[in-house]
N, CA, C and O atoms as a Maestro MAE file, in Angstrom:
{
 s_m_m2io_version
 :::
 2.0.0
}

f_m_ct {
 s_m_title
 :::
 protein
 m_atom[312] {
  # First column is atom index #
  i_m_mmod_type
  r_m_x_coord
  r_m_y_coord
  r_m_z_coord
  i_m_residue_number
  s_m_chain_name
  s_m_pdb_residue_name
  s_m_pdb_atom_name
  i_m_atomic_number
  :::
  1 25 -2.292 -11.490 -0.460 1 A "UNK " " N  " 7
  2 3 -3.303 -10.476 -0.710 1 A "UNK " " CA " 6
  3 2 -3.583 -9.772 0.615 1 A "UNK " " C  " 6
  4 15 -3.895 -10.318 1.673 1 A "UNK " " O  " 8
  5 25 -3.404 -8.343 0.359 2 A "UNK " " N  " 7
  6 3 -3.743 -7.522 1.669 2 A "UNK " " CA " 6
  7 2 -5.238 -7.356 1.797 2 A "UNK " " C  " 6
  8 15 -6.088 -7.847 1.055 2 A "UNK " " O  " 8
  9 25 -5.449 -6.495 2.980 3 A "UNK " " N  " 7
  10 3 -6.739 -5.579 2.788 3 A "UNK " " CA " 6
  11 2 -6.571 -4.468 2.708 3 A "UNK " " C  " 6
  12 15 -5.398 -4.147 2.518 3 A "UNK " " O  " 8
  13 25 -7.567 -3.375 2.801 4 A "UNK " " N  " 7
  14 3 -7.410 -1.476 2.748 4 A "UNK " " CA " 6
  15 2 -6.547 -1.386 4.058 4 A "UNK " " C  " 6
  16 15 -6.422 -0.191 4.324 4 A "UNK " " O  " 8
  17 25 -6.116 -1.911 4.676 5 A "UNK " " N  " 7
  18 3 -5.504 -1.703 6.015 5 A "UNK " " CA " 6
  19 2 -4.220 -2.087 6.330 5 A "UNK " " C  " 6
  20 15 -3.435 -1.750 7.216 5 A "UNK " " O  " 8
  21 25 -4.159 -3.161 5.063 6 A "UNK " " N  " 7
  22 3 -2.453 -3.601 4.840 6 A "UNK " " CA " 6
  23 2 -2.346 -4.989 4.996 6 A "UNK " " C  " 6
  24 15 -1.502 -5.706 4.459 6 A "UNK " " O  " 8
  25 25 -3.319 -5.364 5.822 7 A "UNK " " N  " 7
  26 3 -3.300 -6.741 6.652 7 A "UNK " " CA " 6
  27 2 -3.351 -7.582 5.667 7 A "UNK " " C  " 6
  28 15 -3.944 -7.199 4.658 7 A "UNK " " O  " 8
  29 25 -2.639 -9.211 5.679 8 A "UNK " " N  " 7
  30 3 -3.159 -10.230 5.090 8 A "UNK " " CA " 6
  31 2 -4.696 -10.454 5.282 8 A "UNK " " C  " 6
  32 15 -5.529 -10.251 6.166 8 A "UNK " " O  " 8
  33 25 -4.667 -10.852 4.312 9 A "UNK " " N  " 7
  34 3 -6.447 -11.629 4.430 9 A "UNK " " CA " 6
  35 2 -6.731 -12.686 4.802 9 A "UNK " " C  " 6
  36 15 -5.701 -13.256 4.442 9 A "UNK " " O  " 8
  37 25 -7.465 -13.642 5.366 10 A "UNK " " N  " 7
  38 3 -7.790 -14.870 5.152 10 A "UNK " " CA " 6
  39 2 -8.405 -15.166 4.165 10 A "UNK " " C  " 6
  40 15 -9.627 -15.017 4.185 10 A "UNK " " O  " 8
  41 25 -7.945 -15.529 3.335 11 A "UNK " " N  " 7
  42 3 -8.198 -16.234 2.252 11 A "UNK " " CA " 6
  43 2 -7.820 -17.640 1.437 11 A "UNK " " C  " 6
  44 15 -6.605 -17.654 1.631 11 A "UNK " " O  " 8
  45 25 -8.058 -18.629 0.780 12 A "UNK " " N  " 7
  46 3 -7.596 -19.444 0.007 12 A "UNK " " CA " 6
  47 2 -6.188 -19.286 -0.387 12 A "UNK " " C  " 6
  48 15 -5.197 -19.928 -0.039 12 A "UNK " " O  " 8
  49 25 -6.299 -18.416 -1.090 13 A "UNK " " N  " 7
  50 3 -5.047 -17.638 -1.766 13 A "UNK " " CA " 6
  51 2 -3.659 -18.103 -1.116 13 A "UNK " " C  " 6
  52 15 -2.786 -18.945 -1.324 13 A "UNK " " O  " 8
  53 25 -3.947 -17.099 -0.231 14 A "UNK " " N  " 7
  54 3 -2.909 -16.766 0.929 14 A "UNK " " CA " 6
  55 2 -2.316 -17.985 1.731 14 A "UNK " " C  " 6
  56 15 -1.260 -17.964 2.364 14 A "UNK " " O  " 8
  57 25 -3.172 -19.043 1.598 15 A "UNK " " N  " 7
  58 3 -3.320 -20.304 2.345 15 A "UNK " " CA " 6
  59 2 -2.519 -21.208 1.937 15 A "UNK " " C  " 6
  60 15 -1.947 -22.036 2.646 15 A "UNK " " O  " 8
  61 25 -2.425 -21.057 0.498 16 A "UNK " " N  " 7
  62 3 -1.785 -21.752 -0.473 16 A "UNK " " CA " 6
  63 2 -0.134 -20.966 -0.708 16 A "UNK " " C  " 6
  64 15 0.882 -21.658 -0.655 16 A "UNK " " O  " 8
  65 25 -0.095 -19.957 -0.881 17 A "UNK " " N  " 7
  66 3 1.264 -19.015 -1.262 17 A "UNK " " CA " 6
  67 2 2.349 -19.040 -0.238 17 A "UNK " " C  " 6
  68 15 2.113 -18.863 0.957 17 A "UNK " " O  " 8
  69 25 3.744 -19.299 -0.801 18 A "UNK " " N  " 7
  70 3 4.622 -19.100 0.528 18 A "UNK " " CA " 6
  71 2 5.135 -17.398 0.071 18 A "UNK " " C  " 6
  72 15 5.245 -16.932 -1.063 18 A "UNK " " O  " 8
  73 25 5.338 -16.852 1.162 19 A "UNK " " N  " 7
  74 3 5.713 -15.741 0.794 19 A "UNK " " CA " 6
  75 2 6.594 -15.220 2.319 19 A "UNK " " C  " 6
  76 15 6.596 -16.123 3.156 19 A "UNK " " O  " 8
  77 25 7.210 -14.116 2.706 20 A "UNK " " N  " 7
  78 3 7.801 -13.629 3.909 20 A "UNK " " CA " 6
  79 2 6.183 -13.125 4.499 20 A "UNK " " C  " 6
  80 15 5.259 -12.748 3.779 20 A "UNK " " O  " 8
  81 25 6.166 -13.240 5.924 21 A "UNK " " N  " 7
  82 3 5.651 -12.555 6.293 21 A "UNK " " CA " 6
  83 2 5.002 -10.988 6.320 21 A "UNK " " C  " 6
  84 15 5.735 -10.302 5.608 21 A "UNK " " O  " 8
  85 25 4.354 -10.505 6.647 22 A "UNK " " N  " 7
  86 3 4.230 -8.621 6.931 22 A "UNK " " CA " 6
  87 2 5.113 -8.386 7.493 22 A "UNK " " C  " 6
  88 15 6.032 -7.760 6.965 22 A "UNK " " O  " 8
  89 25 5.157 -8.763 8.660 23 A "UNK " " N  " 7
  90 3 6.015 -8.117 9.956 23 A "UNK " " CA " 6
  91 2 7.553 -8.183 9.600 23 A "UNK " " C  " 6
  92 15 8.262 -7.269 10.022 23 A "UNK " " O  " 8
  93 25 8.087 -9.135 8.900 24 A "UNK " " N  " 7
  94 3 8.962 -9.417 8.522 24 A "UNK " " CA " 6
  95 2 9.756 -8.587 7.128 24 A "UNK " " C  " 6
  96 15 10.969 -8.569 6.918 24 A "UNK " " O  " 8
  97 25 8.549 -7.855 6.187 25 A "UNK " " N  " 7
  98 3 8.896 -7.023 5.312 25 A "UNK " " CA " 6
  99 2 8.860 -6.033 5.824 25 A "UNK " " C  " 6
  100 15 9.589 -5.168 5.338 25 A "UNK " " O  " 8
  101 25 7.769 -5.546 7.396 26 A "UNK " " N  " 7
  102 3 8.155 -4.269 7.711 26 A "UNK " " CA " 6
  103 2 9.742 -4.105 8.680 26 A "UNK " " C  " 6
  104 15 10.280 -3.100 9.144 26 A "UNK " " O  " 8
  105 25 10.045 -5.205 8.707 27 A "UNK " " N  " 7
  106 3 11.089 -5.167 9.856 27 A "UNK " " CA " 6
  107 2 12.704 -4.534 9.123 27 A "UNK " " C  " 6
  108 15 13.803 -4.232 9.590 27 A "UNK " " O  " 8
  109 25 12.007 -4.561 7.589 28 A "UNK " " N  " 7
  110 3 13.344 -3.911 6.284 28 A "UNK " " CA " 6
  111 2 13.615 -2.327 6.736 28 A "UNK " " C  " 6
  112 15 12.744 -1.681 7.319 28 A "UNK " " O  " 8
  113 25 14.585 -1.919 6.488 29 A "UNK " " N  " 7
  114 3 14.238 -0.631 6.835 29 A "UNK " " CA " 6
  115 2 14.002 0.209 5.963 29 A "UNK " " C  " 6
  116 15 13.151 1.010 6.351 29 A "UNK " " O  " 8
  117 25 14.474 0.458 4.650 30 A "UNK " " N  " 7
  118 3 13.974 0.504 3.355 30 A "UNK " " CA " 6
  119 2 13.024 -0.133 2.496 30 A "UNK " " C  " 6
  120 15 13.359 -1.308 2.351 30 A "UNK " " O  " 8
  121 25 12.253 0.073 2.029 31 A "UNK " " N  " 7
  122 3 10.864 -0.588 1.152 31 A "UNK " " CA " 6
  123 2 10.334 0.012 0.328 31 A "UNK " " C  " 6
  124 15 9.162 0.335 0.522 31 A "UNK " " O  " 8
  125 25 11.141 0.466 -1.168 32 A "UNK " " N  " 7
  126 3 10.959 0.534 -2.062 32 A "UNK " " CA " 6
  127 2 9.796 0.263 -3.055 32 A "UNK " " C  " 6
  128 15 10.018 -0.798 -3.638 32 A "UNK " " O  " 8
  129 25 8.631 0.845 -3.457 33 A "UNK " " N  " 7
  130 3 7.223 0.519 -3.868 33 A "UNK " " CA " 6
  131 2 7.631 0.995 -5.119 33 A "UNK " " C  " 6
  132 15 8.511 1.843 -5.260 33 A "UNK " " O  " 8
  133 25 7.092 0.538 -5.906 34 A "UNK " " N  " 7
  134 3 6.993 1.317 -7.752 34 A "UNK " " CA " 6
  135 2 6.143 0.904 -8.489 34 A "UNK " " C  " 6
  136 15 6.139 -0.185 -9.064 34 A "UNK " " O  " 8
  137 25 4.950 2.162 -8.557 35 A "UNK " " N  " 7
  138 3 3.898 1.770 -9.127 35 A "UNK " " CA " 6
  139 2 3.320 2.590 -10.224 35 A "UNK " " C  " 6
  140 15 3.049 3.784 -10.098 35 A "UNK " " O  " 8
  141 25 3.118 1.785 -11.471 36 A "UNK " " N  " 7
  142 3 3.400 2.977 -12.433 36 A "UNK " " CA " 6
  143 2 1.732 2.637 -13.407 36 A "UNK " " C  " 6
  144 15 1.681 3.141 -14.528 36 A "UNK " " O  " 8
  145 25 0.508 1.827 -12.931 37 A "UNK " " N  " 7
  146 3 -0.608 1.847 -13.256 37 A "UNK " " CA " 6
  147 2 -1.413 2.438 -11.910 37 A "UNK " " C  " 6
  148 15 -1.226 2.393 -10.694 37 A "UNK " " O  " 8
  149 25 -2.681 3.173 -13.052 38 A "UNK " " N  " 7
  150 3 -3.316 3.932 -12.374 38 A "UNK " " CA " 6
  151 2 -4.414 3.068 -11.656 38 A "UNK " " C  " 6
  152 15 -5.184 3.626 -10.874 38 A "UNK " " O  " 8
  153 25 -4.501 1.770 -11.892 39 A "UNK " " N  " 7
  154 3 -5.206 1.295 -11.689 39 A "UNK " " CA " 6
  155 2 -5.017 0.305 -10.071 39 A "UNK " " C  " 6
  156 15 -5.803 -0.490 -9.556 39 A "UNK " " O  " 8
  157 25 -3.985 0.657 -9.727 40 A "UNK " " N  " 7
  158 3 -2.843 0.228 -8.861 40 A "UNK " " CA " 6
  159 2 -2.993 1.270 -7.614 40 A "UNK " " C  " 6
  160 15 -1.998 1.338 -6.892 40 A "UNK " " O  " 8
  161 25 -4.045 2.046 -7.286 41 A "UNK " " N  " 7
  162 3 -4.245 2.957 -6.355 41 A "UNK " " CA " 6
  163 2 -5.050 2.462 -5.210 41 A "UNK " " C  " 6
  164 15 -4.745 2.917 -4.108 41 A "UNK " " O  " 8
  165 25 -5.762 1.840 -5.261 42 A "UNK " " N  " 7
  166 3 -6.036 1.420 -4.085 42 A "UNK " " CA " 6
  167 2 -5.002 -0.092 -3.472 42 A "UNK " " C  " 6
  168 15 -5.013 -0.304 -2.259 42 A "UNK " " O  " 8
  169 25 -4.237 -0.968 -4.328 43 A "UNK " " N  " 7
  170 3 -3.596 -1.324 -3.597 43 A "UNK " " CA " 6
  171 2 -2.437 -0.442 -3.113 43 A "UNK " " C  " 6
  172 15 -1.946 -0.935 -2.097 43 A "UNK " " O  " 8
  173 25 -1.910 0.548 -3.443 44 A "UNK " " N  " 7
  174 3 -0.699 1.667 -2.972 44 A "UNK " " CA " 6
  175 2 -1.914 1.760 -1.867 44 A "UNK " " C  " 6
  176 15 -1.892 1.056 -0.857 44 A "UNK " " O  " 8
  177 25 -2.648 2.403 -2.058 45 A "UNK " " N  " 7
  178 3 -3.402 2.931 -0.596 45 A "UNK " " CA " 6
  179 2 -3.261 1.401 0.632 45 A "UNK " " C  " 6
  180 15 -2.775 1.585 1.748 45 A "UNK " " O  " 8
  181 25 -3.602 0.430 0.330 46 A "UNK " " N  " 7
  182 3 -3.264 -0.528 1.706 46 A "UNK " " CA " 6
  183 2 -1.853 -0.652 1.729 46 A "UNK " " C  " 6
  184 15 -1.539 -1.173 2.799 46 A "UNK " " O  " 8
  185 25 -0.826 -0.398 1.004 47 A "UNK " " N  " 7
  186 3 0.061 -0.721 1.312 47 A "UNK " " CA " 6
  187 2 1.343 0.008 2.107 47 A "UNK " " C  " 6
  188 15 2.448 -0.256 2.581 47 A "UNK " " O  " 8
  189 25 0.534 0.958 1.942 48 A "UNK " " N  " 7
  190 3 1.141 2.822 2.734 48 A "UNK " " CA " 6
  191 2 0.502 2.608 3.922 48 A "UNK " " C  " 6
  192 15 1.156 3.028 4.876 48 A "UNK " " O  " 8
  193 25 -0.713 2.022 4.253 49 A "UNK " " N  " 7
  194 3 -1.263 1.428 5.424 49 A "UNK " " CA " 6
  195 2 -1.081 1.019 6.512 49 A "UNK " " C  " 6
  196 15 -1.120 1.333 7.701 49 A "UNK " " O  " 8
  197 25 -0.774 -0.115 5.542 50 A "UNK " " N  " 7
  198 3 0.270 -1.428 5.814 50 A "UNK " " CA " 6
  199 2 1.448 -1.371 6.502 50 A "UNK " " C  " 6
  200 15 1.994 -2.295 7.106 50 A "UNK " " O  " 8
  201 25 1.922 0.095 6.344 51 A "UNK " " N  " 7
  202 3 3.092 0.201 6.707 51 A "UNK " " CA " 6
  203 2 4.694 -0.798 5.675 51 A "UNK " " C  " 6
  204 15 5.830 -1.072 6.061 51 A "UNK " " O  " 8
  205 25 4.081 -1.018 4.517 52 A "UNK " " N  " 7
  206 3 4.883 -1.812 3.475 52 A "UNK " " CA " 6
  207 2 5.792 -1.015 2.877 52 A "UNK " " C  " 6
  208 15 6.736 -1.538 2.284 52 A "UNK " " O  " 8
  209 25 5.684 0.088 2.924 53 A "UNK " " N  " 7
  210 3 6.805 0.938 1.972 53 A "UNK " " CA " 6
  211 2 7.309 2.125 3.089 53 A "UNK " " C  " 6
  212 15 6.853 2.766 4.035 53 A "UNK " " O  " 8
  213 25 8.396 1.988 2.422 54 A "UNK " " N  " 7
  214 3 8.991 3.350 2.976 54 A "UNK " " CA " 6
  215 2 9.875 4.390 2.147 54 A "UNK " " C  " 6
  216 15 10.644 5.204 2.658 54 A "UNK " " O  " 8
  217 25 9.642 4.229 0.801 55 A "UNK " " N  " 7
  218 3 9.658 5.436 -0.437 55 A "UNK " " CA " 6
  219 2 9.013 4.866 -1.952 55 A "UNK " " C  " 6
  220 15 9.114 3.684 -2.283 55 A "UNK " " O  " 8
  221 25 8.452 5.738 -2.658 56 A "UNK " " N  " 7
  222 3 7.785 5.289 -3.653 56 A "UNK " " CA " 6
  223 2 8.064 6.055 -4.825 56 A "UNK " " C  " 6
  224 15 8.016 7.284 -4.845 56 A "UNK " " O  " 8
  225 25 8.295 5.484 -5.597 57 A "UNK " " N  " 7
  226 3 8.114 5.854 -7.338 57 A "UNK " " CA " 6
  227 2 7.385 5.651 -8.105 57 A "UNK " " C  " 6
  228 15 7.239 4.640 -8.792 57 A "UNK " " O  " 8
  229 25 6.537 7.085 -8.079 58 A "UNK " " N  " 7
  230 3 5.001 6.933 -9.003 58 A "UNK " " CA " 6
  231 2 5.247 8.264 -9.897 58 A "UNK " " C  " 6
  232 15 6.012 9.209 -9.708 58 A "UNK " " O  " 8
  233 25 4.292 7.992 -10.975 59 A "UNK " " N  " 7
  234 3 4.362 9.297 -12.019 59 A "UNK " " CA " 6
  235 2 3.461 10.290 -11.199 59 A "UNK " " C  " 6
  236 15 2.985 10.287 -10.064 59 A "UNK " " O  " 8
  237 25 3.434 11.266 -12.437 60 A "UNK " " N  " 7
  238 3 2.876 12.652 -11.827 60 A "UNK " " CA " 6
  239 2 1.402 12.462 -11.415 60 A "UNK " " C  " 6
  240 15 0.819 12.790 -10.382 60 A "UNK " " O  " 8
  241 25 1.080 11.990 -12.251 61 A "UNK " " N  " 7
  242 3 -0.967 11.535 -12.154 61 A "UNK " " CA " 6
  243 2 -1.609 10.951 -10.660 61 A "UNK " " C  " 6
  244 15 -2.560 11.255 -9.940 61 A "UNK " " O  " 8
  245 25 -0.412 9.842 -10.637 62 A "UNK " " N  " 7
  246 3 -0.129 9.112 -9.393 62 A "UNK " " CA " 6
  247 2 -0.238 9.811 -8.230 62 A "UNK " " C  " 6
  248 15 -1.059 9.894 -7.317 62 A "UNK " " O  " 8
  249 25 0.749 10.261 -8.495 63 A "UNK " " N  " 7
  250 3 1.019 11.541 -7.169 63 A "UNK " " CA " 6
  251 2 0.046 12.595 -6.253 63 A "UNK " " C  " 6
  252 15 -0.302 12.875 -5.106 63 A "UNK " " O  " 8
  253 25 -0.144 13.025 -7.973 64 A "UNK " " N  " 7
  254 3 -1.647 13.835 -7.818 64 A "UNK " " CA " 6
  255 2 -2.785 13.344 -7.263 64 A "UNK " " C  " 6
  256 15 -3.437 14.090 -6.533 64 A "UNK " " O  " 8
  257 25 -3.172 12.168 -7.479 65 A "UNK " " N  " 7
  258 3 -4.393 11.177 -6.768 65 A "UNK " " CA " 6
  259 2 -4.607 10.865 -5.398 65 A "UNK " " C  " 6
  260 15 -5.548 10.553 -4.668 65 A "UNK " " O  " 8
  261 25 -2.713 11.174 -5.281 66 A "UNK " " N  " 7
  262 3 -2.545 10.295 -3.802 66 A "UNK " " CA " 6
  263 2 -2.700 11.685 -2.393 66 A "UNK " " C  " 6
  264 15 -2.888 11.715 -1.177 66 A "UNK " " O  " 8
  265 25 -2.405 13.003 -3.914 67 A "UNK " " N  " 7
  266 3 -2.975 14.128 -2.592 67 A "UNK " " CA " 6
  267 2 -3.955 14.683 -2.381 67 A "UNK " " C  " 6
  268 15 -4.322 15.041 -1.262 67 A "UNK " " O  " 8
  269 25 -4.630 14.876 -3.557 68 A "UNK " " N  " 7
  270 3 -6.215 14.280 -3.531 68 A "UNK " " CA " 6
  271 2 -6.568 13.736 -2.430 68 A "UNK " " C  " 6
  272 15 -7.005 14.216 -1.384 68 A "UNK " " O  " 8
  273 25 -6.310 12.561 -2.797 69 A "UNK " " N  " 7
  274 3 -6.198 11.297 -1.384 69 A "UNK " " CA " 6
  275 2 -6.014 11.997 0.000 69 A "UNK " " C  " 6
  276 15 -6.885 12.222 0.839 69 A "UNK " " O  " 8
  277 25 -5.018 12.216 0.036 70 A "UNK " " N  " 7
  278 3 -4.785 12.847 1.480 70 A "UNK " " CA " 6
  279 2 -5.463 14.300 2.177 70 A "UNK " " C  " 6
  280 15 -5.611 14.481 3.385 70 A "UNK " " O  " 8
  281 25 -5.761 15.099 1.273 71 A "UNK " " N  " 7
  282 3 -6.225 16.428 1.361 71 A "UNK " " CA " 6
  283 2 -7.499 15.914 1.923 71 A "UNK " " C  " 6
  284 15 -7.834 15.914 3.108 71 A "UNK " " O  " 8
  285 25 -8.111 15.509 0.969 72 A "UNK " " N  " 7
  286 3 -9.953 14.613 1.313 72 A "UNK " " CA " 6
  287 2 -9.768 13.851 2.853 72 A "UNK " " C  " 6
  288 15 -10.480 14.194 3.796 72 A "UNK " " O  " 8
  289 25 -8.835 12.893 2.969 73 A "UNK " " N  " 7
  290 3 -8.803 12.506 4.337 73 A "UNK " " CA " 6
  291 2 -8.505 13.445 5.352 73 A "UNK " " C  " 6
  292 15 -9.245 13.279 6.321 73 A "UNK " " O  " 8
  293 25 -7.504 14.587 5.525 74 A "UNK " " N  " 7
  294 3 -7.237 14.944 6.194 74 A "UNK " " CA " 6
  295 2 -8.803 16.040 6.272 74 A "UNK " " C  " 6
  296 15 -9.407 16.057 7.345 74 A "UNK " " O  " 8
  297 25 -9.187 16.644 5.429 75 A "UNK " " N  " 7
  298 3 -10.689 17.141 5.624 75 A "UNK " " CA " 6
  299 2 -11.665 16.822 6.089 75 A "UNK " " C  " 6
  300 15 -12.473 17.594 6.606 75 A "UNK " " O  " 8
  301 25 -11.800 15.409 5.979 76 A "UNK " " N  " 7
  302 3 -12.998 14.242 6.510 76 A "UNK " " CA " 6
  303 2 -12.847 14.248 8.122 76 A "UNK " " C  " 6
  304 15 -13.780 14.232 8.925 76 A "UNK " " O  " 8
  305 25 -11.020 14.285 8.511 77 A "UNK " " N  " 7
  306 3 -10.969 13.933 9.964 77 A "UNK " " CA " 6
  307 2 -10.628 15.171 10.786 77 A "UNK " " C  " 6
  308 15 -10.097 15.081 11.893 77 A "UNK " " O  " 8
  309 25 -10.994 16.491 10.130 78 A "UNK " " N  " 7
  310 3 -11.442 17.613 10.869 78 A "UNK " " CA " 6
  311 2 -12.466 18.182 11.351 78 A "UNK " " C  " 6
  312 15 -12.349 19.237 11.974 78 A "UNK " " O  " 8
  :::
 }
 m_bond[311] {
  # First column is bond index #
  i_m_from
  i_m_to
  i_m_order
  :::
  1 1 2 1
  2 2 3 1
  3 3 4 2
  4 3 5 1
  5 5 6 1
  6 6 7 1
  7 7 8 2
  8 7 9 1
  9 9 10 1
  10 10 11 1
  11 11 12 2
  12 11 13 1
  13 13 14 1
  14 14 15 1
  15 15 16 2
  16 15 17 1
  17 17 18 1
  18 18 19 1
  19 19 20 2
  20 19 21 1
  21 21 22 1
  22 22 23 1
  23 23 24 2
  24 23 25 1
  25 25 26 1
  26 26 27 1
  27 27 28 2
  28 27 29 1
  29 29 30 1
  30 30 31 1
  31 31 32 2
  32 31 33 1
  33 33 34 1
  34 34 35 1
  35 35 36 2
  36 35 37 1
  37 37 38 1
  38 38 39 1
  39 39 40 2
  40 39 41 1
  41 41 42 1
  42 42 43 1
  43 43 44 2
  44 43 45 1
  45 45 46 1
  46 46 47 1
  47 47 48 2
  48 47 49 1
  49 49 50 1
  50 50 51 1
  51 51 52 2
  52 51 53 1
  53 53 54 1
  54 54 55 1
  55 55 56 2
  56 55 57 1
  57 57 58 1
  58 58 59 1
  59 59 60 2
  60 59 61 1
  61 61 62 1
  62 62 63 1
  63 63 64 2
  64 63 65 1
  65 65 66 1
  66 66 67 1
  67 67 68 2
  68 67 69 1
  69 69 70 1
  70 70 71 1
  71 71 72 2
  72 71 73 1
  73 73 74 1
  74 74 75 1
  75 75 76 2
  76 75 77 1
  77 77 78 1
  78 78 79 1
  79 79 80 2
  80 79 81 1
  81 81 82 1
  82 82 83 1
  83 83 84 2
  84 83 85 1
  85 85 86 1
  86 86 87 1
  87 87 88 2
  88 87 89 1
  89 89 90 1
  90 90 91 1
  91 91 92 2
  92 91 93 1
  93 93 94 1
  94 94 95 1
  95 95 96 2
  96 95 97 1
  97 97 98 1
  98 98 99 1
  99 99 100 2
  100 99 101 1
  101 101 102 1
  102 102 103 1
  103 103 104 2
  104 103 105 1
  105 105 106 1
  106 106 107 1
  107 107 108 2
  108 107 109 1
  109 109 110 1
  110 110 111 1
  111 111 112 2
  112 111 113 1
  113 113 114 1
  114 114 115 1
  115 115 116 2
  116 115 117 1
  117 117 118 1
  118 118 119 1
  119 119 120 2
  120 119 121 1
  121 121 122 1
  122 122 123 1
  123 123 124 2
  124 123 125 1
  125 125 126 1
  126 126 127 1
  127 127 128 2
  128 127 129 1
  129 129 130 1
  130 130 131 1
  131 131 132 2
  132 131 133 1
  133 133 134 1
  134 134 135 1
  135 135 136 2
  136 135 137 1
  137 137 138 1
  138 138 139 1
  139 139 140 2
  140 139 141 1
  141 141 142 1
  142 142 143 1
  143 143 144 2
  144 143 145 1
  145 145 146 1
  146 146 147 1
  147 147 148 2
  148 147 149 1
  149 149 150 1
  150 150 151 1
  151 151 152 2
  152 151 153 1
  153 153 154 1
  154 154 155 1
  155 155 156 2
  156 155 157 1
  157 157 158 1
  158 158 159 1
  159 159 160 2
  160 159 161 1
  161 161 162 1
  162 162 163 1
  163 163 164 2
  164 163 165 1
  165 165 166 1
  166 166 167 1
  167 167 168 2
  168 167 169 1
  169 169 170 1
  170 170 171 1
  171 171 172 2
  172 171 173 1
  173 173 174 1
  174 174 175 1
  175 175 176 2
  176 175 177 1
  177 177 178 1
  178 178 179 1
  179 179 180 2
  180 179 181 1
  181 181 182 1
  182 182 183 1
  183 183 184 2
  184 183 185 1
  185 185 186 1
  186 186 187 1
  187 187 188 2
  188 187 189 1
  189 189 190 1
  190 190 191 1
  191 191 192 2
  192 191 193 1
  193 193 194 1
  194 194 195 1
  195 195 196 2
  196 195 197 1
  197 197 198 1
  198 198 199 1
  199 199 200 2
  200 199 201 1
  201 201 202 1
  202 202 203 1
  203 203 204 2
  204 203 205 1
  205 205 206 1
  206 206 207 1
  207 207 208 2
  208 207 209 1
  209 209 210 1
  210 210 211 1
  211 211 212 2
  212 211 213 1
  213 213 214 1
  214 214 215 1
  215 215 216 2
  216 215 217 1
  217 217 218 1
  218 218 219 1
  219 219 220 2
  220 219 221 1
  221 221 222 1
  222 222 223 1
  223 223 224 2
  224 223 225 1
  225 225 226 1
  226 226 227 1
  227 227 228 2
  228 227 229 1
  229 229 230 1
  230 230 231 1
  231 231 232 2
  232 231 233 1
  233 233 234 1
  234 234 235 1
  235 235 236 2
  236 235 237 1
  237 237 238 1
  238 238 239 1
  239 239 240 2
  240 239 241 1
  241 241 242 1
  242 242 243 1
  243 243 244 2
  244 243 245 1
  245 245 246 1
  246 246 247 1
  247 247 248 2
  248 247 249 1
  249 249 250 1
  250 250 251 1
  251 251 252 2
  252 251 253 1
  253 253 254 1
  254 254 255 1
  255 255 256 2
  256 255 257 1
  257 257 258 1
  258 258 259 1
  259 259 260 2
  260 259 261 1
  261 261 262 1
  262 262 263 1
  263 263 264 2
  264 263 265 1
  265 265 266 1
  266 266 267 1
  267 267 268 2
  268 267 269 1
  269 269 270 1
  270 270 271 1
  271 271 272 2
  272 271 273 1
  273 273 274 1
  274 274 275 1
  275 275 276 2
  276 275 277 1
  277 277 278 1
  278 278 279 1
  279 279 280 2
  280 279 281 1
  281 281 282 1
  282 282 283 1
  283 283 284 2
  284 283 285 1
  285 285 286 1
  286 286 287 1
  287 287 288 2
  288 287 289 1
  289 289 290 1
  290 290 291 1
  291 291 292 2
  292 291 293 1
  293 293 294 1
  294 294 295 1
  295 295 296 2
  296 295 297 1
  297 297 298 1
  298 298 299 1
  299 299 300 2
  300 299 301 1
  301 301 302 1
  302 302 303 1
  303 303 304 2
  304 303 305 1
  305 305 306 1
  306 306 307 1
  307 307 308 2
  308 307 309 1
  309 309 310 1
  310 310 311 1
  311 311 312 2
  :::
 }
}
């Protein structure tokens, strides 16, 4: 389990799960994301973060949210 920032968490969870590392999935050079619930947007948002992906396959709605997303941020930090 990440956070909004990408990072593992400390958590139980995590404590318990074997999984690859972060650093180790970012070290792929390709990273393929596919996310096709809408409900699935704020983890895409830590995981673009995260630096976890490096191309994504989302529908149109998706897409739309995510420039939304970006338009609003890039406005906020002007």
């Amino acid at each position: 389990i990440i956070d909004a920032r990408g990072e593992v968490l400390d958590c139980s969870y995590n404590r318990r799960v074997i999984s690859a590392a972060l650093a180790s999935l970012r070290a792929i050079e390709k990273r393929l994301m596919v996310v096709q619930e809408d409900t699935k947007f704020e983890p895409l948002l830590a995981a673009i973060a995260g630096g976890l992906c490096t191309h994504l396959v989302i529908g149109a709605h998706m897409a739309e949210r995510l420039l939304q997303y970006a338009e609003a941020a890039t406005k906020k930090a002007s």
